[in-house]
KOLVEXLO-39682 format. One record per residue: residue number from 1; residue in three letters; chain; x, y, z of N, C-alpha, C in turn. Coordinates in steps of 0.05 Angstrom, whole numbers, always signed. Layout:
! KOLVEXLO-39682
- NUM, ALA, A, X, Y, Z, X, Y, Z, X, Y, Z .
...
//
This chain:
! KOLVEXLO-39682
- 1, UNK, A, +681, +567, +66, +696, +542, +74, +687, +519, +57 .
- 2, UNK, A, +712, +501, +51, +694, +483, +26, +694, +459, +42 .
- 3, UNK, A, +670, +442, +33, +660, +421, +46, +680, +399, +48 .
- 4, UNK, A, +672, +379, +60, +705, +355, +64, +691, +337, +36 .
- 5, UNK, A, +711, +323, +26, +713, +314, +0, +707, +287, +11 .
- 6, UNK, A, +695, +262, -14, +687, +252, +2, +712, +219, -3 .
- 7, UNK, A, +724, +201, +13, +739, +189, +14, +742, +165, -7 .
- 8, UNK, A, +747, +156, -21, +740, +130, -36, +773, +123, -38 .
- 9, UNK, A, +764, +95, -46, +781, +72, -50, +769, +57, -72 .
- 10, UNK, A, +791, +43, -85, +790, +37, -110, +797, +4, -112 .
- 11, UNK, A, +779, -8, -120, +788, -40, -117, +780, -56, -148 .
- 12, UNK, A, +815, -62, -160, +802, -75, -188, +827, -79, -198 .
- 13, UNK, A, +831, -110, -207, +845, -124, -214, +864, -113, -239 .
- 14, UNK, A, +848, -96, -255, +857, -88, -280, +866, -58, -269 .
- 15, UNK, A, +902, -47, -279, +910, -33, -271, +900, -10, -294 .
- 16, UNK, A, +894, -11, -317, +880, +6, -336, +851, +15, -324 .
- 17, UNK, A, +839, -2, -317, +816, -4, -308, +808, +18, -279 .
- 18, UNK, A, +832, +17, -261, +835, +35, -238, +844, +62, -253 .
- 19, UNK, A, +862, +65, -266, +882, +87, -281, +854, +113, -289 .
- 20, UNK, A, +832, +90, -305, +810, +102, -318, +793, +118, -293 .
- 21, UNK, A, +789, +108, -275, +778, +107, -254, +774, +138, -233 .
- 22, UNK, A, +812, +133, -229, +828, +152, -217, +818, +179, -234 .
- 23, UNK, A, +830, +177, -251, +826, +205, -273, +796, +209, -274 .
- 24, UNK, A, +785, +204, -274, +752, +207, -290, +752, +218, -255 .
- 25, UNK, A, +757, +202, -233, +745, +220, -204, +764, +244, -188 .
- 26, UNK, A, +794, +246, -212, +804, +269, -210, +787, +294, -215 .
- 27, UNK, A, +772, +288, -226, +756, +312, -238, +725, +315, -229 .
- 28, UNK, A, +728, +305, -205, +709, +312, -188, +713, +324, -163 .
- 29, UNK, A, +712, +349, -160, +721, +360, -134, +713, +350, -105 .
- 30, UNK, A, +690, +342, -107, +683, +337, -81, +688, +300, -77 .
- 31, UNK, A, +715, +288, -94, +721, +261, -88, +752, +267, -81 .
- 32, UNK, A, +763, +245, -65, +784, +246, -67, +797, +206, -69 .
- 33, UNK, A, +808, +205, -76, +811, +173, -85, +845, +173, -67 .
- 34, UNK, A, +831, +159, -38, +856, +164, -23, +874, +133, -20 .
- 35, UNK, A, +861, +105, -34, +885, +86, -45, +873, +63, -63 .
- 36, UNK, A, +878, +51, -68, +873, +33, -91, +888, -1, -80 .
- 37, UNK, A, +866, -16, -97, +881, -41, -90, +871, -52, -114 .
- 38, UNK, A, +906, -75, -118, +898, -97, -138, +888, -121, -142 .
- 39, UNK, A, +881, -129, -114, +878, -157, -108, +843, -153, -81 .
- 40, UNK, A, +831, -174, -80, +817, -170, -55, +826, -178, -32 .
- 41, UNK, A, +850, -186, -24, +856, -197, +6, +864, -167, +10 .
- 42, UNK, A, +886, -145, -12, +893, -112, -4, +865, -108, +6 .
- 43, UNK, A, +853, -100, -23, +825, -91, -21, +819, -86, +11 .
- 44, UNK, A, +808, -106, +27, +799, -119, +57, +809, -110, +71 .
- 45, UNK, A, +835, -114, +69, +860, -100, +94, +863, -63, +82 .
- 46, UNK, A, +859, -51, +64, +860, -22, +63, +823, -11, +73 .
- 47, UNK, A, +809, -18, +59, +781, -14, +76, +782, -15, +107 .
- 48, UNK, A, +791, -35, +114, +794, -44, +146, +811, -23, +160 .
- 49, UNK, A, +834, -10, +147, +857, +4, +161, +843, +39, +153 .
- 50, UNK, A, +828, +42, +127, +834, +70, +128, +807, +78, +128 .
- 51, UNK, A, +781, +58, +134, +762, +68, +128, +741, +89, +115 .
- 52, UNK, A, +753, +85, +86, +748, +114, +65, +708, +113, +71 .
- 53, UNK, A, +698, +137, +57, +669, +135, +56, +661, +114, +40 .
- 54, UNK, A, +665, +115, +14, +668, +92, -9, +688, +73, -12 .
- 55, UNK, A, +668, +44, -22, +704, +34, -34, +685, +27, -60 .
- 56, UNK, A, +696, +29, -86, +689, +19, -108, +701, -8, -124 .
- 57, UNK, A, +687, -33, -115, +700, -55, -109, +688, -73, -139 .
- 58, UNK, A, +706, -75, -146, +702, -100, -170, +693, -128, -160 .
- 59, UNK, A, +680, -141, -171, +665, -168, -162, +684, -185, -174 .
- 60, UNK, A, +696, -183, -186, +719, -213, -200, +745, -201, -187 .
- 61, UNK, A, +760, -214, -170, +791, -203, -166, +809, -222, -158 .
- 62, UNK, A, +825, -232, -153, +841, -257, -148, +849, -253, -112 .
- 63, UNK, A, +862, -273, -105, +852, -273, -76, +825, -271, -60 .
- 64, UNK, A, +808, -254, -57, +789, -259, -42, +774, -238, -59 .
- 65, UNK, A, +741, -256, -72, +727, -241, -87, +713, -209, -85 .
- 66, UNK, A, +691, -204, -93, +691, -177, -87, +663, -179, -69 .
- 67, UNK, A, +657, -197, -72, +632, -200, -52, +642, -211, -25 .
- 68, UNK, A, +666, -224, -25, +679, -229, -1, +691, -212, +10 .
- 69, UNK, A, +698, -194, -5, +708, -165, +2, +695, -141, +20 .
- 70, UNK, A, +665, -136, +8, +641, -121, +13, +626, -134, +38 .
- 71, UNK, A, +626, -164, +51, +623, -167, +69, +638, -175, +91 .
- 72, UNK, A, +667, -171, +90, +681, -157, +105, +685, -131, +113 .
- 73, UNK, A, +682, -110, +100, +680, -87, +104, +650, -85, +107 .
- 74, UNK, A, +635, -100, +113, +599, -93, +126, +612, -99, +160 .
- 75, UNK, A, +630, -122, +162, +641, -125, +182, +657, -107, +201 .
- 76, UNK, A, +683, -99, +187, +699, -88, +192, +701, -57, +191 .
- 77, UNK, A, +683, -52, +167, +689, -16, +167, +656, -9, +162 .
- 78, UNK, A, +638, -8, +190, +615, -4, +177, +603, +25, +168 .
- 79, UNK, A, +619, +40, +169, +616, +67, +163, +628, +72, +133 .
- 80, UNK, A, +639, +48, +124, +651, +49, +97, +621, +49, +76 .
- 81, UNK, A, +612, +45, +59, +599, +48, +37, +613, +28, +13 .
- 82, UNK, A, +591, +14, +5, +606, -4, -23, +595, -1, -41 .
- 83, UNK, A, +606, -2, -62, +593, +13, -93, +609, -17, -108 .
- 84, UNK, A, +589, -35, -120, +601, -60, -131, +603, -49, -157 .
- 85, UNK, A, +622, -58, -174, +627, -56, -201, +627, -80, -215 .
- 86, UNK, A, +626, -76, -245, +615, -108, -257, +611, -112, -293 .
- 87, UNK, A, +625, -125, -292, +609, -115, -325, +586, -136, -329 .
- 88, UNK, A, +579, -153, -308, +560, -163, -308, +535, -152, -311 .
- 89, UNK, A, +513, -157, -317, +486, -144, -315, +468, -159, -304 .
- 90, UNK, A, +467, -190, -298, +449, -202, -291, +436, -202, -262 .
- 91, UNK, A, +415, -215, -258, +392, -201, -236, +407, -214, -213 .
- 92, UNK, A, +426, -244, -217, +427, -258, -200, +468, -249, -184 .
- 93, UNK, A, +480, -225, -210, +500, -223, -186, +490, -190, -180 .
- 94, UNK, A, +471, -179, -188, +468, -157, -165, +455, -168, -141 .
- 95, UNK, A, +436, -184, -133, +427, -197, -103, +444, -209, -94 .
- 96, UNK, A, +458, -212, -114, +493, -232, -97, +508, -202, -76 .
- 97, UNK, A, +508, -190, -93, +531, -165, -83, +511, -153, -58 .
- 98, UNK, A, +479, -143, -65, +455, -134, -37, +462, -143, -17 .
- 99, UNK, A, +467, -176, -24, +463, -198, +2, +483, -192, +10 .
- 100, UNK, A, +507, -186, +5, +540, -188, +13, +535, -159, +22 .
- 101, UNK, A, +519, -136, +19, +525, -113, +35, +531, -92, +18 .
- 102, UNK, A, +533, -95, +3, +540, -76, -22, +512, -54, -27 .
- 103, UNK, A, +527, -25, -24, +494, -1, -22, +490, +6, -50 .
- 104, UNK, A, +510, -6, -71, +503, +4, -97, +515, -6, -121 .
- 105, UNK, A, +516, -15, -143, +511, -36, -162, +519, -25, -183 .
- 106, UNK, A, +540, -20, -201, +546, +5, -234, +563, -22, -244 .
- 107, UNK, A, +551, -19, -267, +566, -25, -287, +583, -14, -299 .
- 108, UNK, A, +607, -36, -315, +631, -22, -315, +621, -6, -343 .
- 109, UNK, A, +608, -3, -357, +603, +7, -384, +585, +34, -385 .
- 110, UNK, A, +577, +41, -359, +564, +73, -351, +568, +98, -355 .
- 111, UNK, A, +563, +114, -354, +569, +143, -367, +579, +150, -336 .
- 112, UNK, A, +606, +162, -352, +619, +178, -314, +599, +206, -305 .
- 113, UNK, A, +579, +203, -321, +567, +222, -302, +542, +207, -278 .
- 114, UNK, A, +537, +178, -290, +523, +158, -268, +532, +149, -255 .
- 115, UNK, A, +566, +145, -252, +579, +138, -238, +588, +163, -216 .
- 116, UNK, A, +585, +183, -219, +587, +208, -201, +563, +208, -192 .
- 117, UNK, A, +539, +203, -198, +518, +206, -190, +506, +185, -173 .
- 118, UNK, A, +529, +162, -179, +520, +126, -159, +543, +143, -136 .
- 119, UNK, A, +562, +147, -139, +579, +154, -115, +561, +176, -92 .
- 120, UNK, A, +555, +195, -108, +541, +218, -90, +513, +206, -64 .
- 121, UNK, A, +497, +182, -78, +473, +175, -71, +489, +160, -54 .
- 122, UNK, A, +510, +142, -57, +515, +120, -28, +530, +131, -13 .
- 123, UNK, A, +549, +158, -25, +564, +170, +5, +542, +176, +18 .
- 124, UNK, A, +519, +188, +9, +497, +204, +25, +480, +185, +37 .
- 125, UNK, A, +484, +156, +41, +470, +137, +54, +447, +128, +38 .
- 126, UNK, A, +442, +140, +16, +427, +118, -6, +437, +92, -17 .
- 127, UNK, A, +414, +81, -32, +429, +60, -46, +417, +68, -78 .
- 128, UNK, A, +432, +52, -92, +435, +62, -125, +440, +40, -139 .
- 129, UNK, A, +427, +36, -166, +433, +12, -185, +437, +22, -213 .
- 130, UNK, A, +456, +13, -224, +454, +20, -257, +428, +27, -269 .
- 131, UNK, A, +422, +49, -282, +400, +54, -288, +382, +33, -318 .
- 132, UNK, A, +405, +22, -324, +410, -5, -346, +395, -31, -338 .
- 133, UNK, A, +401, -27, -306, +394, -62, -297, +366, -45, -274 .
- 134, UNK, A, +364, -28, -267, +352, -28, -248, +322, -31, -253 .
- 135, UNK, A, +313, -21, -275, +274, -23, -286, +275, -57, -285 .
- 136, UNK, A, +300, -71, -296, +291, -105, -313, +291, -112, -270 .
- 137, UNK, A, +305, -106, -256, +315, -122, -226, +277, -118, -218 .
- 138, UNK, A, +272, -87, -217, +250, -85, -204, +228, -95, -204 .
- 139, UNK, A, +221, -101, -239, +203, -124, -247, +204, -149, -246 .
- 140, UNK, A, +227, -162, -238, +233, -185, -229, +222, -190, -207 .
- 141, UNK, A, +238, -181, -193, +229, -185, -158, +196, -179, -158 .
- 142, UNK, A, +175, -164, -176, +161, -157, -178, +145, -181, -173 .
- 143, UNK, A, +153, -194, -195, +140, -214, -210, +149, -239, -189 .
- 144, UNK, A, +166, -239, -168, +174, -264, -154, +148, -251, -129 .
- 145, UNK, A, +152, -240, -119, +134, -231, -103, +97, -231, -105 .
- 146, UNK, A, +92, -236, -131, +68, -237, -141, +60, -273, -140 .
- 147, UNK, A, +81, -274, -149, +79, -306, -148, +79, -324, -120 .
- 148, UNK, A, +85, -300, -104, +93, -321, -69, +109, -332, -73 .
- 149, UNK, A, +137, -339, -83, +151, -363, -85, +181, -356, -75 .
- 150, UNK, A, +195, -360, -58, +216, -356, -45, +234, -363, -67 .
- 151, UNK, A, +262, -349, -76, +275, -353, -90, +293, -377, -89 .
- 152, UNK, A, +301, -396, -98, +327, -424, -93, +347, -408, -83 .
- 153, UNK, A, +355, -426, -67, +374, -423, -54, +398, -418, -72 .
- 154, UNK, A, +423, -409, -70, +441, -400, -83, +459, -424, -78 .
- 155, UNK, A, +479, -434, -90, +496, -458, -93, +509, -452, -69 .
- 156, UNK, A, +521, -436, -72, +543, -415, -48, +542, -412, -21 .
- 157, UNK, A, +510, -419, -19, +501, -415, +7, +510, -439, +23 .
- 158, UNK, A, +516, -459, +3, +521, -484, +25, +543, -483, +33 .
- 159, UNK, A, +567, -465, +29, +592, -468, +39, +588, -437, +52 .
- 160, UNK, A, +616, -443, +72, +614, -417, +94, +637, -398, +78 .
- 161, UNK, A, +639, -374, +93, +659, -352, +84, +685, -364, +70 .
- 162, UNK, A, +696, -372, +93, +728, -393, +94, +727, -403, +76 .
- 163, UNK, A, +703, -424, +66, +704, -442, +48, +702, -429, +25 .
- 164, UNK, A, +683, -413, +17, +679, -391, -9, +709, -380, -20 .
- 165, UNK, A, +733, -376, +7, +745, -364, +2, +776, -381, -5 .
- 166, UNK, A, +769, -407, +7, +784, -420, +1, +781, -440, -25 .
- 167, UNK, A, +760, -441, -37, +749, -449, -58, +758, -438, -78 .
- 168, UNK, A, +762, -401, -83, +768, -394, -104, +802, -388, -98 .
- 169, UNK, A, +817, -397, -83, +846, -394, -84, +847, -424, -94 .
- 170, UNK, A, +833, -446, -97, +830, -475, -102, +832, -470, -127 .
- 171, UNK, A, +807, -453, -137, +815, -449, -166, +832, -426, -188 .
- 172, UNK, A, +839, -413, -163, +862, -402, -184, +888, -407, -189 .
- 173, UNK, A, +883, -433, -177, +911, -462, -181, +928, -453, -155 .
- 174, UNK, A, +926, -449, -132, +938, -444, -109, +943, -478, -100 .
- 175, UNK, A, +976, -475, -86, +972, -502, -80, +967, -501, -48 .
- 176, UNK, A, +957, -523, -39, +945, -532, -3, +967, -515, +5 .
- 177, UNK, A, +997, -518, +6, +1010, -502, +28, +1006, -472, +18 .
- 178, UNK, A, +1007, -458, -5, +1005, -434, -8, +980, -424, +7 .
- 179, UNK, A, +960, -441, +5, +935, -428, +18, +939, -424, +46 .
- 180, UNK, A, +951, -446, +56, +948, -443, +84, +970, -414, +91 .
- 181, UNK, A, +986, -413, +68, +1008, -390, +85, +992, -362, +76 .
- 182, UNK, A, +976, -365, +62, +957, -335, +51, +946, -334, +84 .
- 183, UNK, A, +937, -353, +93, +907, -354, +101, +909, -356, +133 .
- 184, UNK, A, +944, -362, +137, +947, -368, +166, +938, -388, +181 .
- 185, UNK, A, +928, -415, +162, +913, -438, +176, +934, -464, +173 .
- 186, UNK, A, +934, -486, +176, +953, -508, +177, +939, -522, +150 .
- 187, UNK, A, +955, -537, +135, +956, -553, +108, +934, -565, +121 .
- 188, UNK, A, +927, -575, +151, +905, -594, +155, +880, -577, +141 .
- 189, UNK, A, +879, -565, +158, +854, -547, +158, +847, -540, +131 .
- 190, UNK, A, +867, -533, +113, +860, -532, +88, +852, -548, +73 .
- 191, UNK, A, +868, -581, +80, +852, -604, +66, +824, -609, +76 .
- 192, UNK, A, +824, -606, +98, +784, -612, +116, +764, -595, +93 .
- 193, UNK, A, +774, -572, +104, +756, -552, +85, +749, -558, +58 .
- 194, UNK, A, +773, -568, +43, +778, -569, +10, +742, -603, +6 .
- 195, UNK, A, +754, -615, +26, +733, -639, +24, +713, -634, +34 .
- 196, UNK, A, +707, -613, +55, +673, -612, +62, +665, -599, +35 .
- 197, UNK, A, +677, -578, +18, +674, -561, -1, +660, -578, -18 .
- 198, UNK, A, +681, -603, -36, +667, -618, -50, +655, -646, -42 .
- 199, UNK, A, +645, -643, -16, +623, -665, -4, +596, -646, -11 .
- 200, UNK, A, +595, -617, +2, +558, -603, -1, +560, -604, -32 .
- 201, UNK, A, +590, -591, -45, +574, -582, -66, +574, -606, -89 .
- 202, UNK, A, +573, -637, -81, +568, -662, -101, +607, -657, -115 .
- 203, UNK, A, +627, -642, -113, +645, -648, -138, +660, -658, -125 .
- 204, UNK, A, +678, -677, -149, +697, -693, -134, +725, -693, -143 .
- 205, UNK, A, +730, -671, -164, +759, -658, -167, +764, -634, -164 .
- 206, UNK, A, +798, -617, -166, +796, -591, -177, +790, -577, -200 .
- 207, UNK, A, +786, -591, -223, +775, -588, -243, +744, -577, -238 .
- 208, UNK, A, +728, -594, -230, +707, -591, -224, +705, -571, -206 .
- 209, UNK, A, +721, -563, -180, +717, -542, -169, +718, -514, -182 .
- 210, UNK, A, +742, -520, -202, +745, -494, -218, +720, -490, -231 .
- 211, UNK, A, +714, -505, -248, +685, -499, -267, +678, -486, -250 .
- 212, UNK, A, +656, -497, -229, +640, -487, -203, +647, -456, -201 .
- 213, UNK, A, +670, -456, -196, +687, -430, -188, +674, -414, -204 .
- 214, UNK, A, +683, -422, -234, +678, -394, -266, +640, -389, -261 .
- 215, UNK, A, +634, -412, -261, +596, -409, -266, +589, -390, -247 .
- 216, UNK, A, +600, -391, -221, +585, -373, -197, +601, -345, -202 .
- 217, UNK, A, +623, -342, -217, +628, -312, -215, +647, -309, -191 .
- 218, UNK, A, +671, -328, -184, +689, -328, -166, +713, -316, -183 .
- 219, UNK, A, +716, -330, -203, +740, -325, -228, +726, -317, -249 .
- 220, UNK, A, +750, -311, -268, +734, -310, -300, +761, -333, -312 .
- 221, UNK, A, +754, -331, -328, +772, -349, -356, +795, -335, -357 .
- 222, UNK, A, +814, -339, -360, +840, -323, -370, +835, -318, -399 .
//
């Protein structure tokens, strides 16, 4: 009798990017890649509805990020598993993605056989890091821990979910009523939010919010 295959879902903005994805885990028997999304607000709502074992969630996506994504489904599907993707490498968006709930960390530039091998360790309730970033992460924290010194606080932290989430539809040029009809809240609510946003975080345009936006890894540049 053959064993049950194990469920994944696919989350990433770039439709080449999934295509590659799909194929490379066609050819793994014991996966089955049962839907895909192009945006993170899908993303959220297919995790939430079909609760696969995995979802392999990109950290940049339009609508609602991928770390906003991963701690919704810590919420909503806790039997789901998140495997963040990234072509980032740095120390500060893998503790971004930990903190958000995420069991495992690959870079987009990995050999598909570490990427079979990150999938296998977090369906099985491990957690897993690019083998690229994971020696430089460990000596870090090493070295924060040696020192006694609590890490700064993260910019991000001063705004709540809503706001995080309404911040980066701010900057991907959404206008106040579009948000509110994404988001199901009233134009008020959206303007309150938009101004506590840039009261914590000191800015006082959308320009400025956008910057904010690119530096933290909400958007990228077109």
């Amino acid at each position: 009798m053959n064993a049950p295959r194990t469920r994944l879902l696919l989350a990433d903005d770039h439709a080449l990017m999934r295509a590659g994805l799909r194929a490379l885990l066609g050819g793994i028997p014991s996966c089955e890649v049962v839907a895909e999304a192009a945006d993170g607000i899908e993303a959220a709502r297919l995790i939430r509805q079909l609760q696969p074992a995995v979802a392999l969630v990109d950290l940049t996506m339009p609508g609602l990020s991928g770390l906003d994504v991963i701690a919704r489904a810590a919420r909503d599907a806790p039997t789901t598993r998140c495997l963040a993707l990234s072509m980032h490498t740095a120390e500060s968006y893998v503790l971004e993605a930990l903190r958000a709930g995420a069991a495992g960390y690959v870079v987009k530039d990995t050999a598909p056989e570490e990427l079979a091998l990150a999938i296998r360790v977090v369906a099985g309730g491990g957690r897993y890091l690019s083998a690229s970033i994971a020696g430089r992460i460990a000596d870090d924290l090493l070295q924060q821990a040696q020192a006694g010194s609590d890490a700064a606080p993260k910019p991000l932290d001063q705004v709540t979910p809503r706001q995080r989430q309404i911040l980066q539809l701010v900057a991907e040029g959404h206008s106040t009523r579009s948000i509110a009809d994404k988001l199901s809240i009233s134009i008020k609510t959206v303007e309150t939010h938009r101004a506590q946003i840039m009261e914590r975080l000191g800015i006082r345009d959308v320009a400025g919010l956008t910057r904010f936006a690119m530096r933290n890894g909400l958007i990228t540049p077109d």
